[in-house]
Structure formats: structure tokens, C-alpha cells
C-alpha positions as CSV (number, residue, x, y, z in Angstrom):
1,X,0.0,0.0,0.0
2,X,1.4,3.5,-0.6
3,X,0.0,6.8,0.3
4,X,0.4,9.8,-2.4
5,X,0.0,13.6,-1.4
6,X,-0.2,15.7,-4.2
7,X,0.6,19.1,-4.1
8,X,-1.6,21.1,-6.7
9,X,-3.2,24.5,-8.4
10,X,-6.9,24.7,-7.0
11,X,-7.7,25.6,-10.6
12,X,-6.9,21.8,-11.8
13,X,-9.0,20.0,-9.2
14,X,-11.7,19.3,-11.5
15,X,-9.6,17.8,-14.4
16,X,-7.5,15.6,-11.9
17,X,-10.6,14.2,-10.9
18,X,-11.6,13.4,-13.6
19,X,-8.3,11.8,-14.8
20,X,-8.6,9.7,-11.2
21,X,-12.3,8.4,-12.0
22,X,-11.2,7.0,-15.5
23,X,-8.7,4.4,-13.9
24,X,-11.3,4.2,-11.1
25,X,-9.6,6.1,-8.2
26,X,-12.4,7.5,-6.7
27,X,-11.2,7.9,-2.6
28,X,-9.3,11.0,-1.6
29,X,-9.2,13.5,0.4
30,X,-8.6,17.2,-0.5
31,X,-7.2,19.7,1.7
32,X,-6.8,23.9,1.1
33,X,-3.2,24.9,2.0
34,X,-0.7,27.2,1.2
35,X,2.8,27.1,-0.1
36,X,5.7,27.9,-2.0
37,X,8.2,26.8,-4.3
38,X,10.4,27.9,-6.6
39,X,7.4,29.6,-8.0
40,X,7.9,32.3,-4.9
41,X,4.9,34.1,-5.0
42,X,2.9,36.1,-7.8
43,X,2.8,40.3,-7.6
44,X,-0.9,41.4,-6.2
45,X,-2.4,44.9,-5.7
46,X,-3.9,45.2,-2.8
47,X,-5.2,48.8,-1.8
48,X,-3.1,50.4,-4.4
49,X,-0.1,49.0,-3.7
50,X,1.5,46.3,-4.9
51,X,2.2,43.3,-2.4
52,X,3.7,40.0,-3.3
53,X,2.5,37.4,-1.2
54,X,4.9,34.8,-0.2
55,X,2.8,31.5,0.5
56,X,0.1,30.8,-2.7
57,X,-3.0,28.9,-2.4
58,X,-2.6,25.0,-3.3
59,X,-4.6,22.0,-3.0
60,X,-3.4,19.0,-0.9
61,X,-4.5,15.6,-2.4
62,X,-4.1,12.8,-0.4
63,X,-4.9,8.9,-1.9
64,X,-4.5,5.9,-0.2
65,X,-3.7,3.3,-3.0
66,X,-3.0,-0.1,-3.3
67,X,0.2,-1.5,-5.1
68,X,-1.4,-2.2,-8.7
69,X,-3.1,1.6,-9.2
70,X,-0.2,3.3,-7.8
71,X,1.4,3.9,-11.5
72,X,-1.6,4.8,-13.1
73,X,-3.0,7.1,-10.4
74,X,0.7,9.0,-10.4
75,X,0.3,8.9,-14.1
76,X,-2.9,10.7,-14.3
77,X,-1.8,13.1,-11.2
78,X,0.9,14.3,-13.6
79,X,-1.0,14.2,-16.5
80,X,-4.2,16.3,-15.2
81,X,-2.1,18.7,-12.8
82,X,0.1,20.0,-15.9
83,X,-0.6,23.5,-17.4
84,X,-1.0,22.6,-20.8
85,X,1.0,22.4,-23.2
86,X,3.7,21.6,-21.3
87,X,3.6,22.9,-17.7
88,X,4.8,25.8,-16.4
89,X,6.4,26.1,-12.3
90,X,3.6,25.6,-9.8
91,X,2.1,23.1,-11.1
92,X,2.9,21.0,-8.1
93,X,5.1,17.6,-6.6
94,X,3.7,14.0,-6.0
95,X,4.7,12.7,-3.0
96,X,4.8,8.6,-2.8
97,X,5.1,7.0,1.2
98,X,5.1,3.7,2.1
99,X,1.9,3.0,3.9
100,X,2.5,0.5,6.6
101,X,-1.2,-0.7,7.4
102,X,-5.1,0.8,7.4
103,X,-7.5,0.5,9.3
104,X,-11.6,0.7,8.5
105,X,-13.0,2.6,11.8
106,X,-16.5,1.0,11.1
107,X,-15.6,-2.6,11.1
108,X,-11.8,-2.8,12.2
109,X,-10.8,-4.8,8.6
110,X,-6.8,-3.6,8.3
111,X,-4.5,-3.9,5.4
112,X,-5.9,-3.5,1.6
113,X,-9.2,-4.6,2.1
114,X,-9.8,-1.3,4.8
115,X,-8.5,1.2,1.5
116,X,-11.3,-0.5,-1.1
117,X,-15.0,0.9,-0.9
């Protein structure tokens, strides 16, 4: 089992979805944070003056996964978080962990049976 965190652009939530439901990743959870990179902020006006603001809003997408989607769910991570045509910086970092066991709250089942529906 692996866990991914997926750092994103809010703006591409809808098309990773997507890209996660066609390979039949459905279970996530999402999470507003904010962050920076190597991006380091956008220039803002704010009151008249301009401001950079040091941390930008990002998306924090969190799957637990079992060992044969974990390619295909990275793949269309990349795929769907990407600026077209080629991505530009921001567009985000896949983390991949080791997931040493899960448990289902409701009816204790551990292991890969607790990550399935």
C-alpha cells in the first residue's frame, strides 16, 4: 500500500478528478493549503499598492492506493495537474510514502481490504 500527497493549483481539481475516476480512483481527500516553491509568490495589488504574497493557495490531495493503481494514479496526477501544453512552475510535486497498514473505523478490517469501498 502507498499513500500519495499531491501538491496542486486549486484551478486543476476538477480535471484531476476526472483523470482519477477514468482508472477508477475515486477515494481521496482534499485539503486547502498554502505554499511555496520555486514559483515564490505572484505580484498582487492590494489597496493600491502592490504586495507580493509569499505563500500561494494549493490543493493538498491525499490517496490511499493499493500497489497495482499506484502507476496509473501517479500517471494521471501528472498528466491532469500539468498547465498545458507543457507545464509551467507551480504546477505542483507528487509525494509517494510507504503505507504500513489501514485500518476501516466502522468494522476494524486492516490492510488493503480497509483502503477499497
Amino acid at each position: 500500500m502507498k499513500l500519495i500527497v499531491a501538491i496542486i493549483k486549486p484551478e486543476r481539481l476538477e480535471a484531476v478528478q476526472i483523470a482519477l475516476s477514468q482508472i477508477d480512483v475515486y477515494l481521496m481527500t482534499v485539503t486547502e493549503v498554502r505554499g511555496c516553491g520555486r514559483q515564490r509568490g505572484h505580484t498582487e495589488v492590494y489597496r493600491g499598492s502592490e504586495v507580493q504574497p509569499r505563500l500561494l493557495p494549493k490543493l493538498k490531495i491525499e490517496i490511499a492506493i493499493t500497489e497495482p493503481f499506484v502507476e496509473a494514479t501517479i500517471e494521471a496526477l501528472v498528466h491532469a495537474s500539468r498547465t498545458p501544453p507543457t507545464g509551467k512552475i507551480g504546477d505542483g510535486k507528487i509525494f509517494i510514502m510507504q503505507l504500513d497498514d489501514c485500518i476501516r473505523i466502522r468494522t476494524g478490517e486492516r490492510g488493503n481490504i480497509a483502503i477499497g469501498p
